[in-house]
C-alpha positions in Angstrom: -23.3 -59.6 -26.1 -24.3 -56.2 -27.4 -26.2 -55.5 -24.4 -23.3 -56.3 -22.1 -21.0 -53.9 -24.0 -23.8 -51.5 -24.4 -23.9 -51.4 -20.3 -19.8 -51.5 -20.0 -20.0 -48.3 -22.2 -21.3 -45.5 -20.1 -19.3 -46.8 -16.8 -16.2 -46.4 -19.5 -16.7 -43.5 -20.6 -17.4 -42.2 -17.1 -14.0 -43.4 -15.6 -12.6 -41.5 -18.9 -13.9 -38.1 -18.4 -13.3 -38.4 -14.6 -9.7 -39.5 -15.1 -8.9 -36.5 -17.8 -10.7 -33.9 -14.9 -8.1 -35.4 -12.6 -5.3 -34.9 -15.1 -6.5 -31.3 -16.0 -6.9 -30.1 -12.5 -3.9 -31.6 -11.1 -0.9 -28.6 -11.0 1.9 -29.4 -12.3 4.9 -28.4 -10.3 7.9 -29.2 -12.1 10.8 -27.7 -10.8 8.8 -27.9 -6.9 10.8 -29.5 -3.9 9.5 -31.5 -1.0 11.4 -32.3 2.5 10.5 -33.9 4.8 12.2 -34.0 8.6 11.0 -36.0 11.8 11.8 -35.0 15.1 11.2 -38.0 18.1 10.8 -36.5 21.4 12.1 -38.1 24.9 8.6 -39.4 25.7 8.4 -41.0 22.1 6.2 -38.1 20.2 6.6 -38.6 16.4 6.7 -34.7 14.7 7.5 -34.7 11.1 8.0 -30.7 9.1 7.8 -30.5 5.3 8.2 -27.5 3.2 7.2 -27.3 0.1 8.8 -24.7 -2.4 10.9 -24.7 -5.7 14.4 -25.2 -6.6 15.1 -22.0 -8.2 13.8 -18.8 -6.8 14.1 -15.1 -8.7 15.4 -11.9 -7.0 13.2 -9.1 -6.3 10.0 -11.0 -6.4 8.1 -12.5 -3.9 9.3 -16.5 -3.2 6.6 -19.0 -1.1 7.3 -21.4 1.1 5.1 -23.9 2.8 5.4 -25.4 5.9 3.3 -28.4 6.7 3.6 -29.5 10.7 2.2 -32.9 11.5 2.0 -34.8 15.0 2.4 -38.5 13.4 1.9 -40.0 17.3 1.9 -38.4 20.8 4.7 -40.1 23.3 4.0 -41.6 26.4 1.4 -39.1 28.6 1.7 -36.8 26.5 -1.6 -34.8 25.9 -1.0 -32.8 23.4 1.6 -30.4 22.0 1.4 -26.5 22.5 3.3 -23.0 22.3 4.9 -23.7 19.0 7.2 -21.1 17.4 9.2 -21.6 13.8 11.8 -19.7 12.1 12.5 -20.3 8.2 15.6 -18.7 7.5 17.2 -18.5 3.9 21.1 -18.0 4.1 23.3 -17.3 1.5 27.0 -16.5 0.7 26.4 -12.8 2.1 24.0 -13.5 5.2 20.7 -14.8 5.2 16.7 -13.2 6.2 14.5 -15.3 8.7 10.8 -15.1 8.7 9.3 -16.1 12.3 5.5 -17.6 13.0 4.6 -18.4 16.7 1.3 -19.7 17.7 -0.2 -21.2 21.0 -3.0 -23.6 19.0 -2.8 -27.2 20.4 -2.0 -30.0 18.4 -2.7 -33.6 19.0 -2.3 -37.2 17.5 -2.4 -36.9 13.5 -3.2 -33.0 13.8 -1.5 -31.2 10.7 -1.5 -27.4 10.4 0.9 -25.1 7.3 2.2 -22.2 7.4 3.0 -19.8 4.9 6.5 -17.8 4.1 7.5 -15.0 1.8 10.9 -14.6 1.0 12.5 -11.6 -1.2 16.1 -11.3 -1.9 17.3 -8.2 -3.9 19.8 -8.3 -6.2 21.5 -5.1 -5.2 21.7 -7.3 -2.1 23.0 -10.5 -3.3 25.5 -8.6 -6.0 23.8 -10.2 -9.0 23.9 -9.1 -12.4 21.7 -9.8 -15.3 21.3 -13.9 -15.7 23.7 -14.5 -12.4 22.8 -17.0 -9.2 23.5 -18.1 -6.3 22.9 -20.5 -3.8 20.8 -20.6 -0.9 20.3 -23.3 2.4 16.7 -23.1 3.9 16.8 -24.3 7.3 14.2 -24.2 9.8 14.1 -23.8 13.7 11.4 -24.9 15.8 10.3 -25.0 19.5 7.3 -26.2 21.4 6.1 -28.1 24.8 4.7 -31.3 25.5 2.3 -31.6 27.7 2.6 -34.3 29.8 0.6 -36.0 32.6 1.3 -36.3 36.2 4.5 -34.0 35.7 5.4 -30.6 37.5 6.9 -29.3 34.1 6.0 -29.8 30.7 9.6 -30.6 28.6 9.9 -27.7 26.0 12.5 -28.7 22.9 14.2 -27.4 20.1 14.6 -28.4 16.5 17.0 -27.2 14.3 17.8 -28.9 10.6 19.3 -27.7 7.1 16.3 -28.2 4.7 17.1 -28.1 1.3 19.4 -26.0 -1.1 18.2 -23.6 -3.5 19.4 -21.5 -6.5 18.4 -17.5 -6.2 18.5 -16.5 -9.8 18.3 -12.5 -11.1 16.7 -12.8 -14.4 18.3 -11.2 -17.9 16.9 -8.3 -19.1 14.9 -6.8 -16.2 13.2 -3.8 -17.0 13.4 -0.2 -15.0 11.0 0.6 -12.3 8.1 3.3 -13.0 5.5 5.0 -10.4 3.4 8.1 -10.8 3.3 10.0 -8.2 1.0 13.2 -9.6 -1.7 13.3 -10.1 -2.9 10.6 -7.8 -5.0 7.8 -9.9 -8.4 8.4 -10.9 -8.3 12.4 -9.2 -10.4 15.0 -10.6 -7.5 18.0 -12.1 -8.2 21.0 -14.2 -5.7 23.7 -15.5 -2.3 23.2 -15.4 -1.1 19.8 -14.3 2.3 19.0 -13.0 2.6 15.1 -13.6 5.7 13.8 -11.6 7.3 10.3 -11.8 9.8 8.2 -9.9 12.1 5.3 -12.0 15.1 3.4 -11.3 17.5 1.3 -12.6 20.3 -0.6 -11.0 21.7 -1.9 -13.8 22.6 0.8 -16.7 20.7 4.1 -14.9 17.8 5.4 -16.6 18.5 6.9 -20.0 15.6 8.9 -20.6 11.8 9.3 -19.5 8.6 9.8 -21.4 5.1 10.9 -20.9 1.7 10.8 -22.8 -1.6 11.8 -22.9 -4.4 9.3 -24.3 -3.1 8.2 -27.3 -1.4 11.3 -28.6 2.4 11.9 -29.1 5.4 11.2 -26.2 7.1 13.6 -24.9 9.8 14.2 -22.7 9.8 15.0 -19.1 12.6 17.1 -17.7 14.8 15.3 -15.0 14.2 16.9 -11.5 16.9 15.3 -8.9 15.5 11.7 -8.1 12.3 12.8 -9.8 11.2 13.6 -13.6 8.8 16.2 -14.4 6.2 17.1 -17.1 3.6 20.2 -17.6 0.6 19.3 -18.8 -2.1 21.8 -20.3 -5.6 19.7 -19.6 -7.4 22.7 -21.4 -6.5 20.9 -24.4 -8.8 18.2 -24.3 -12.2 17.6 -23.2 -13.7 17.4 -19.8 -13.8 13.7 -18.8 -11.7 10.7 -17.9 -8.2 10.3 -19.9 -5.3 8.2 -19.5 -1.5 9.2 -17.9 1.0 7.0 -19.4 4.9 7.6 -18.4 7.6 5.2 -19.8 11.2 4.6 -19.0 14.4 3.6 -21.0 17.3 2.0 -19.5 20.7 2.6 -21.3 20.5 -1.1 -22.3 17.3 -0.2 -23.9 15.1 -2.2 -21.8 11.7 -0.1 -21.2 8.8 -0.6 -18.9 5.7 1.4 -18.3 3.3 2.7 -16.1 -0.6 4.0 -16.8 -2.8 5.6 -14.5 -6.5 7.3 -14.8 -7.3 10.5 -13.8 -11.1 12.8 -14.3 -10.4 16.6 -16.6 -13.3 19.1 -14.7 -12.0 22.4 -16.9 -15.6 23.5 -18.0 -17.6 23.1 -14.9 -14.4 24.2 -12.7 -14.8 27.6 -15.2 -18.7 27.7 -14.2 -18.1 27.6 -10.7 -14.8 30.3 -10.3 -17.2 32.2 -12.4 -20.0 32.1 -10.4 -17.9 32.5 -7.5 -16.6 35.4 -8.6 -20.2 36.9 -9.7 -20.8 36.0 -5.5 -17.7 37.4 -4.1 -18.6 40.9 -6.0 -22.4 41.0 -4.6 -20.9 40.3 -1.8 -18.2 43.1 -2.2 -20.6 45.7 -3.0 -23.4 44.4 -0.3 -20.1 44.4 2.2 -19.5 48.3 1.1 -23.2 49.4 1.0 -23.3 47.7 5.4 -19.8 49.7 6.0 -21.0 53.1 3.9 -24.2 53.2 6.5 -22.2 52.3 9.3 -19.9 55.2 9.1 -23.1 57.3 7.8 -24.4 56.5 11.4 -21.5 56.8 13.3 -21.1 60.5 11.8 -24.6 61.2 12.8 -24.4 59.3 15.8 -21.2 61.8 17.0 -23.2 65.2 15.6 -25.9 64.1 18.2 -23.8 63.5 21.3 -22.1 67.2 20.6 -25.6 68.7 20.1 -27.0 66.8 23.3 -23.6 67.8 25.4 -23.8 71.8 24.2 -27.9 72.0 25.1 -26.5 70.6 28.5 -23.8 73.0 28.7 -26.1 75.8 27.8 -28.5 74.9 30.5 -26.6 75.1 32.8 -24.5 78.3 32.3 -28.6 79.7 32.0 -29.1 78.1 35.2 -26.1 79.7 37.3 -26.6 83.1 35.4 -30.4 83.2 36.2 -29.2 82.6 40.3 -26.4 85.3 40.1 -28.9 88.0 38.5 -31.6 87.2 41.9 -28.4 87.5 43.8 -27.9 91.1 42.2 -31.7 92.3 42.8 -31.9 90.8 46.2 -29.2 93.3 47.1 
């Protein structure tokens, strides 16, 4: 008896640990929806679309939807299915936003194939304020063609169904938006910096805007039109990387903040204006030294000519003067 429990234990315990892997690997999706629509064509093919998404979607953030396609049974001749095209469209109160996925891939008996859709609402869009919602109808519009035997056209046709309704909720207390824009992340600066950043706030405005360096002390950047500005001195700490941090307060005092890395090069920029400046004198004075002999040459260069043009002058004034005197004794 022992040795018949003994053997039942370790298939136990097996089933056990497999059924509690099950259990922790299985998602769960709590506030998920599933529907499911069929479509039956004239020759009798079976095509069924689910999506698969959740109930209550946030605004401003990116919201998924899956669509899962399956061909449960191909009609009467009908080879296969082809040149599919699907719009998911999201409506609300205001108007809605469509996303549209065509593909040509065929699609036979029991073939399946999911697509994948983003949807993002603002709520400057939907009017929301803080902890307000909406509602929402996802529908879906689909085409394709059958290909059919012994035909001279394959039948194309259209599906169109309300899906499901959702809730589009704007969360309470959402925080203001923050970007660096200078310097760029992880850039090499030295000197005088000019760090520049962008917030915004729908909701209260943006009450004021802070920058720091590292870990030292905040301080305040001066508003610049849609932009807020800060002068940094990267002289004052050492060459190497250090951290940009900017934060921005709402006038309901929410806060949010944004850090970025950046490389201080003060030292070796020094080494290299000063050795650049050491090159642009020798160069300088090497550059006066060429242009001092050239005009030394040109002088000299000038003096020769006028001595080579009066010997020739002389020459020949000697010339006609020794003809004129032979004239004189001839006579």
């Amino acid at each position: 008896m022992w040795l018949v429990k003994k053997s039942l234990a370790f298939p136990t315990l097996l089933l056990v640990l497999l059924f509690a892997s099950l259990i922790s690997i299985t998602p769960a999706i709590a506030s998920s929806i599933t529907c499911t629509q069929k479509f039956v064509t004239d020759t009798k093919s079976e095509v069924s679309f689910t999506i698969y998404t959740t109930d209550c979607w946030d605004t401003d953030v990116p919201n998924v939807v899956r669509l899962q396609v399956h061909v449960d049974k191909l009609g009467d001749d009908v080879r296969n299915i082809y040149d599919f095209g699907f719009m998911l469209s999201v409506e609300t109160s205001l108007g809605g936003f469509g996303e549209r996925i065509e593909t040509y891939t065929l699609m036979k008996e029991n073939d399946t194939q999911i697509y994948t859709f983003h949807f993002n609402f603002s709520h400057i869009y939907l009017n929301l304020n803080e902890n307000e919602s909406t509602k929402a109808i996802i529908s879906i519009m689909s085409y394709w063609k059958e290909d059919v035997i012994c035909t001279p056209y394959d039948p194309r046709y259209f599906f169109y169904q309300n899906i499901s309704t959702i809730t589009i909720n704007r969360p309470a207390d959402s925080k203001p938006s923050v970007s660096i824009l200078s310097p760029v992340p992880n850039s090499t600066v030295y000197g005088t910096v000019k760090i520049r950043a962008a917030t915004l706030d729908d909701d209260s405005g943006i009450n004021y805007v802070q920058v720091k360096i590292d870990d030292n002390s905040w301080n305040n950047m001066t508003p610049s039109g849609l932009y807020y500005d800060y002068v940094w001195n990267s002289t004052n700490v050492a060459d190497g990387s250090h951290n940009i941090t900017v934060r921005a307060f709402d006038k309901l005092g929410n806060q949010n903040n944004k850090t970025i890395s950046i490389i201080v090069k003060n030292i070796e920029r020094t080494n290299y204006e000063n050795q650049e400046s050491s090159e642009n004198i020798y160069s300088s004075k090497l550059s006066y030294i060429v242009a001092y002999l050239y005009d030394v040459l040109c002088f000299y260069k000038v003096l020769f000519i006028i001595f080579v043009t009066g010997i020739a002058i002389l020459s020949i004034i000697v010339h006609f003067r020794k003809k004129s005197m032979k004239k004189i004794t001839s006579i």
